[in-house]
Phi, psi and omega in degrees: 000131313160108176196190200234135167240130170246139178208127203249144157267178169261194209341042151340323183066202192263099186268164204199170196289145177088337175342156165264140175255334186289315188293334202278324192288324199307328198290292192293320194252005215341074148334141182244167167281161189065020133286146142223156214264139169218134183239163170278182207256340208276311171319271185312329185292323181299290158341267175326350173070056197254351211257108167287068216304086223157122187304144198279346185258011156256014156258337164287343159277354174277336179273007240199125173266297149210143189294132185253325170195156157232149177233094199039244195247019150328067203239148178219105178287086171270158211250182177288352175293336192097004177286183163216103197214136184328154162051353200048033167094001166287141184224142169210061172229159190064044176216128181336151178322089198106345169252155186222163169248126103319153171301167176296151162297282202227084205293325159288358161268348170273312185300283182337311180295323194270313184281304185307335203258005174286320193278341184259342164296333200235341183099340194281133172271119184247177140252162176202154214231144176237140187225169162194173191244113198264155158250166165211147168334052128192019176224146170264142196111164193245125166253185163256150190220171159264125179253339161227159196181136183200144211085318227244141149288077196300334198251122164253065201319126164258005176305157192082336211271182162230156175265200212307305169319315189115308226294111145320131180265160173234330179248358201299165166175096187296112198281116214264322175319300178249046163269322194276329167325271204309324177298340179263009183264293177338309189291303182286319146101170186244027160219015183280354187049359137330047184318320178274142172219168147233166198222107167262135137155353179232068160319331221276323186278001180258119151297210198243179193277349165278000204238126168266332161118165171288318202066154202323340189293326176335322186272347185252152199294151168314133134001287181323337200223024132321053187299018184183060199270340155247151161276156197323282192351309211264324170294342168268340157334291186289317152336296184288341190304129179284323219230066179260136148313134183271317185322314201299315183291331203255329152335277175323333199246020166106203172273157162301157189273169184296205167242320181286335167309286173327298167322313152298301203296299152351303175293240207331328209267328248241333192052057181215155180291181200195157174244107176234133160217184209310346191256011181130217176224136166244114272200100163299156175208136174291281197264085209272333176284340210265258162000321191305316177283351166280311176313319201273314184307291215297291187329351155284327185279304171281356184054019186250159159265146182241157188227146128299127170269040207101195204268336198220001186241144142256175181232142185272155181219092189343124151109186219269135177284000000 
């Protein structure tokens, strides 16, 4: 029989720049091979001497790649890492009065870093998870996610597999990384002073020791394939926006659209039939002076360029304006 152990300790103590974090796993967690090890990103951030004296919202500007959306001094950032996160992963609890935590510079290379030196202490091949803590989008509430990872298998791709029924799966792919964050959160709880946890029972997701692995960057999504790179708010803002990063804009809003997508966008905004063959999509306009600032938004959006076609028509085009 088969089963899963999280085991989060108590005393841990007060971790502070220089802390070892390998001796606390060694100490506290004794790893077996095919364990993994999960420290919060706040932990390791501390370790690495990340703690900053410093007003917290100019430090969530240092972090900040683009703003995805805000609600009064509210910000959901992503950050260089590619997160997207409250604040952009800065906290500024469990730390003196006047100070905030940014995330580790490179929580998978700090996972890397936490696993060889696990392995040269103890002999155990581990895997190890860096965490941190997120909202998501249409649910309320907070989870632990991976923000680092080494050793691990983040992805458990089920493409090719069939379920029970025979159906092929095609896109399922459990992001196995941040199911064990949250399973070791359950454990660590989020006043428990508990930084650490291991997670026994799925040796089958820890590689081997030479292989480290993608790390938590495996999970975050391209741009390109983004859907939902602004909030509802900021998108139609930025869409209308005249005077944008365009690097910035086109980020948000994804890959160029499709042509029938293109086509379809027209139709609603124009409420008029459209042409599409080999030379684009094409469009009537009444009014062209009238039309322009729907015209220049959609082409942010959509990422195609529009040209005049004649006197009453325009034509949309493949690539970015």
């Amino acid at each position: 029989m088969s089963g899963l152990e999280v085991h989060a300790p108590d005393g841990i103590g007060e971790v502070a720049a220089g802390t070892d974090l390998a001796a606390l796993v060694v100490t506290h967690l004794a790893p077996r091979d095919g364990d993994v090890v999960v420290v919060t990103s706040k932990a390791v951030a501390k370790a690495e001497g990340r703690v900053v004296a410093s007003d917290r919202e100019s430090v969530i500007d240092e972090e900040t790649v683009r703003v995805v959306a805000r609600r009064g001094p509210t910000r959901i950032a992503r950050t260089r890492h590619g997160l997207t996160l409250a604040a952009a992963g800065v906290d500024n609890s469990n730390v003196v009065a006047g100070s905030v935590v940014p995330l580790p510079l490179d929580p998978d290379a700090s996972a890397r870093a936490l696993r060889a030196e696990v392995r040269r202490r103890t002999g155990a091949v581990v895997g190890v998870v860096v965490t941190d803590t997120a909202g998501r989008a249409w649910r309320e509430g907070q989870t632990d996610i991976a923000v680092g990872a080494a050793g691990l298998r983040v992805l458990d791709d089920h493409a090719g597999r069939v379920d029970s029924y025979g159906n092929p799966l095609a896109v399922t792919a459990p992001a196995v990384a941040d199911e064990i964050a949250s399973a070791a959160e359950l454990a660590q709880g989020k006043l428990g002073g508990r930084p650490l946890a291991l997670l026994r029972g799925r040796a089958d997701l820890v590689l081997p020791a030479d292989e480290d692995g993608p790390g938590a960057a495996g999970l975050v999504r391209a741009p390109e394939r983004d859907m939902f790179g602004y909030g509802a708010r900021e998108a139609v803002v930025a869409a209308l926006a005249a005077r944008v990063n365009e690097a910035e804009l086109r980020d948000g809003f994804g890959g160029p659209a499709a042509a029938a997508d293109v086509a379809d966008a027209l139709t609603r905004v124009f409420a008029v039939p459209v042409l599409v063959d080999d030379a684009g999509v094409t469009t009537p306009v009444a009014d062209l002076h009238a039309a322009r600032v729907s015209l220049d938004a959609l082409t942010r959006v959509l990422g195609w360029s529009w040209e005049p076609a004649g006197t009453s028509e325009v034509r949309f085009v493949p690539g970015s304006p």
